[in-house]
N, C-alpha and C positions, 0 to 999 in steps of 0.2 A: 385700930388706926385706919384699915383700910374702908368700913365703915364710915367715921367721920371724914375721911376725904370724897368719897362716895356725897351723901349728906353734902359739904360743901359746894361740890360741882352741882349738883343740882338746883342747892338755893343759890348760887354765884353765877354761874357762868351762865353768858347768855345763850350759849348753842349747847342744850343738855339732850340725852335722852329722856324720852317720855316715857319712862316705866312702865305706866298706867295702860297709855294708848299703842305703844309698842310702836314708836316715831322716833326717827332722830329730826332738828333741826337743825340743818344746815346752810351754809350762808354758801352764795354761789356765786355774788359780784355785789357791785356798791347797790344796796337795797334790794335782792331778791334773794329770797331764801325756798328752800324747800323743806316742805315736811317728808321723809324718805321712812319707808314703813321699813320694821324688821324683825317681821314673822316669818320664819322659815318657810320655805315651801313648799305648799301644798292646794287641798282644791280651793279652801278659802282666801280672799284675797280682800286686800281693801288698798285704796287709790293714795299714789302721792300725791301733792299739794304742791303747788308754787306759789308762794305771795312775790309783785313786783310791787313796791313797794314805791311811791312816786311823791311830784312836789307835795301833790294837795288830796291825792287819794293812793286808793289800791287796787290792784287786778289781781285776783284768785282764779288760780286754775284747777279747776275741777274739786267737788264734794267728795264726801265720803258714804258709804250704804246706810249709813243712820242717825239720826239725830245726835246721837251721846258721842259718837265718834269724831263727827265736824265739832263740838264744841269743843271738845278738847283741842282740835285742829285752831280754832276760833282763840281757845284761851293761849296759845303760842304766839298766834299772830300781838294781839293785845299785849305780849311782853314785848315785841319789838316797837308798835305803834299805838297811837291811838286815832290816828285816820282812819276815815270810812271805807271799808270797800264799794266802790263805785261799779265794777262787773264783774263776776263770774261765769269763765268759760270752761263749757259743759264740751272736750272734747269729744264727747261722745253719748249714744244715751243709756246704756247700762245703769243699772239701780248706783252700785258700787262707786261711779262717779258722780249722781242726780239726786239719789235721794236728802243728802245736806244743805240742796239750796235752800230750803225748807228754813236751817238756824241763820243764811245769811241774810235773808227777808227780816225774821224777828229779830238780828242785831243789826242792821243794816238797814232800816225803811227805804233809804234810797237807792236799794242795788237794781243794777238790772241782771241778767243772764245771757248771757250770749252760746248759741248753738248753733249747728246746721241747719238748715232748710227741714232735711230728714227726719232729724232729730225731734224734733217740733212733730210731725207727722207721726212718728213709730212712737213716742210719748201718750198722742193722744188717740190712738190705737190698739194696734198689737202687743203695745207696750203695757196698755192697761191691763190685758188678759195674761202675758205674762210674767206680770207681781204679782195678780193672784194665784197664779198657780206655783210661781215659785216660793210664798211665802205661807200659803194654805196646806201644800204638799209635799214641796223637794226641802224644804227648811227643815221644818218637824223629822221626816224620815232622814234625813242626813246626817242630823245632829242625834237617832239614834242609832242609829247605824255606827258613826264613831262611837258612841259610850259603848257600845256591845263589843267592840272591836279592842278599845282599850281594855275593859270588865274580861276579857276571853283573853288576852294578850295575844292575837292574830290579826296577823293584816287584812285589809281588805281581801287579797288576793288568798286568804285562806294559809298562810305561811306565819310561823311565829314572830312576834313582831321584833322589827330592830328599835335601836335609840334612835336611829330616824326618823323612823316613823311617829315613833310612842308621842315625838316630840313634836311632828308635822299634826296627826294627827290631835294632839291637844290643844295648839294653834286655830285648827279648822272649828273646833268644838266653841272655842271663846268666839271665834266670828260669826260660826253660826248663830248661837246666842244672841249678836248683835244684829243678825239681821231678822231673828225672830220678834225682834221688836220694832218693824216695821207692820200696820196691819195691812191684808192684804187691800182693803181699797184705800189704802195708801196714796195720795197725789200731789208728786213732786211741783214746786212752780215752774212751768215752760220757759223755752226761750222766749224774752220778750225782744230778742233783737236778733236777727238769721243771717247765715253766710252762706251763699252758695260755691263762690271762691275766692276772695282775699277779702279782709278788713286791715285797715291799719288804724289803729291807737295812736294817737301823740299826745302825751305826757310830760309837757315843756320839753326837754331835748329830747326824750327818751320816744323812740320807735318801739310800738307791741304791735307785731304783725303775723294777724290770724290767718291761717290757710287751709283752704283744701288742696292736698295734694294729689289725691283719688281712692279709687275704693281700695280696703282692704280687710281692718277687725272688723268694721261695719262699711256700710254703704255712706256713713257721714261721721267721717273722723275729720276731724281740725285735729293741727298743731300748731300750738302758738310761738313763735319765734323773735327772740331778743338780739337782731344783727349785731349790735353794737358792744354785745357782751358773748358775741357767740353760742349761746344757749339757745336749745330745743327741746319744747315742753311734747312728748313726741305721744302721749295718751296711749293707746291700747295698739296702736300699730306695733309698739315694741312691749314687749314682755318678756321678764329675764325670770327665772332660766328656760322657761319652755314657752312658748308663745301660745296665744289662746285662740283658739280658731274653732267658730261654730258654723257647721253643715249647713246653717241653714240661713244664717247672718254673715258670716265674712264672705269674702270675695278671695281665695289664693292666685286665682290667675291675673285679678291682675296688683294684686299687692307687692312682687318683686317691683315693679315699675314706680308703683309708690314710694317704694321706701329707698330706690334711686334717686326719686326727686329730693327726698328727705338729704339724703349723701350730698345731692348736689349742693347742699347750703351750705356744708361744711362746718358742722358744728364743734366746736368744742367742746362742750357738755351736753349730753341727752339727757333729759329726765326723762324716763321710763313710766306708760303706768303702772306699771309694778315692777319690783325691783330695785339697787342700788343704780346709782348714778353713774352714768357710760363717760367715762373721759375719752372715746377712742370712737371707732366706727368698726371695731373688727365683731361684737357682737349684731350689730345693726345687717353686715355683710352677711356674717352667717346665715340672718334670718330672711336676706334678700336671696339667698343659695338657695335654702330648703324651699321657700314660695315657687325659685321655679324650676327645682327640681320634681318636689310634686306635680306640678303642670305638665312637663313636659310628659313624667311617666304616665301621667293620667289623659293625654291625649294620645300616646302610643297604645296604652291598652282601650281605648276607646274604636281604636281603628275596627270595622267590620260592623260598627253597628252593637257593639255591646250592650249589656246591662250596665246598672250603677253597682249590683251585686255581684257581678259579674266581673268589674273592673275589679272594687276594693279588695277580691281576692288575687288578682293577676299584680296589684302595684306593691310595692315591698320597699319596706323604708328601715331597713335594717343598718343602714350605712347612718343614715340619717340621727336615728334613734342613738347610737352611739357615740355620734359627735355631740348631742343635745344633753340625754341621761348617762352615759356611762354606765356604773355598775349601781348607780344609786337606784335601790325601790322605790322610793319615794316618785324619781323626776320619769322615772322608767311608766309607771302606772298612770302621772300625766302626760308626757306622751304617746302612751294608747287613749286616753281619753279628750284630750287637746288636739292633737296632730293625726295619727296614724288615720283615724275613721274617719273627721270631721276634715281635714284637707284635701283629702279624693275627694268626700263629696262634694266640697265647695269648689271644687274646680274644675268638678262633672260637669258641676250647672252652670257653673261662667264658661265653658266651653261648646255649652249648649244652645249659649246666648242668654243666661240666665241675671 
């Protein structure tokens, strides 16, 4: 019984789980839905989706790391519409949200993309050299590293492993997979249309208004915002449960300020790029505490002239770590590899002038 009602909901109802892709669809106001991923947590990730869904077209917010992934993303959208997507905003430019403009071109001839300024620039750069190293080296060794770890039943951290883990970790194994099918000179299509700081969309009544808020997960995050439905499509500035922050790409000092300005819109739904759906701003808060509690401590230990090696041993984020992971190993080992090393040093270097 509980089989064929399973079965039923999926062929009936329009807002099912995607088995396959590991999404739910969810509906968020009169024609915008989300695609809301629901892989456990761990180091693999892939991006929600917003379709706003309008008189005569659609705006999609952000790809997925791979072609197979946006089309199933693609084949959702097609159960609710058969209007063309007319743009894709590429909050940011991570593979993970970029590399599926790629299926909205071949079902879409007439899309455009829309990204930062940045965005555009680290695409056809920096960006290029790292998809090939991420997809020629850290892919390959990643995805063995978990099969050894599952095959040993030990954790990374060398500990026998929990159902936590056994389960994050086989999660991380199916994405890696998916993004080993990227090849490395791989090339997403750019933004053909740039924001330096606001755009607005009008879509008969409907206001879609892109912004830059400031720096944070990168140097060129947008979030795109629906006032009149109160939603905020909020990209990589917010990641639940641990936030994603690189040494060498974000900005923490000055990302509390960002994600102030974000508060000040007052949203009543956040979409996350990764994660469940924030109906509240007490996660959002959290993540505006920790940006500038790191700062703060990482300009106290800075004082005399320090090292960066120097610093990351004197700042201590033990307080921190336990409002974020708890006792879980899983959120515990992303935030040593998320937070603890990669927010000192981002805020070394924003405090250096960087």
């Amino acid at each position: 019984m509980i089989n064929l009602l399973r079965y039923l909901l999926i062929c009936l109802c329009p807002l099912w789980l995607m088995a396959a892709s590991r999404f739910e669809l969810v509906k968020l106001a009169d024609g915008v839905y989300a695609t809301v991923r629901t892989e456990p947590p761990g180091f693999g990730v892939e991006s929600n989706s917003v379709f706003i869904i309008n008189e005569q077209d659609v705006v999609v917010v952000d790809a997925q790391s791979n072609l197979a992934a946006t089309r199933e993303v693609v084949r959702a959208l097609r159960s609710l519409t058969d209007k063309p997507v007319r743009y894709v905003v590429n909050t940011h430019w991570h593979d993970d949200h970029i590399v599926g403009n790629q299926v909205y071109r071949e079902a879409y001839p007439g899309v455009s993309f829309i990204g930062h300024t940045k965005a555009r620039d680290y695409l056809q750069d920096a960006g290029l050299r790292a998809r090939e190293r991420f997809h020629r080296d850290d892919v390959p060794q990643f995805a063995a590293m978990l099969r050894k770890a599952l095959a040993d039943g030990k954790s990374l951290a060398g500990k026998p492993l929990t159902d936590e883990e056994r389960q994050s970790y086989q999660s991380d194994l199916v994405l890696a997979e998916g993004y080993a099918t990227v090849p490395p000179d791989f090339r997403p299509p750019l933004p053909d249309l740039t924001v330096d700081n606001s755009l607005t969309l009008w879509r008969g009544e409907r206001s879609i208004e892109i912004r830059y808020l400031g720096r944070g997960h990168t140097s060129g995050d947008l979030v795109v915002y629906l006032p009149s439905e109160g939603i905020v499509c909020a990209g990589d500035l917010i990641v639940w449960p641990i936030p994603l922050i690189g040494g060498d790409q974000s900005h923490v000092a000055d990302w509390s300020a960002t994600l102030g300005r974000l508060a000040a819109l007052k949203p009543s739904l956040i979409v996350p790029g990764h994660g469940p759906l924030l109906r509240d701003d007490r996660y959002l808060l959290q993540m505006q505490n920790l940006m500038r509690v790191v700062t703060e401590r990482t300009h106290s230990a800075m004082a005399g002239g320090t090292t960066l090696e120097q610093v990351q041993k004197t700042v201590k984020l033990d307080d921190l770590r336990r409002s974020f992971a708890g006792d879980s190993p899983v959120r515990n080992l992303l935030f040593s590899s998320y937070v603890a090393g990669p927010a000192v040093t981002s805020a070394y270097h924003d405090l250096q002038g960087g």
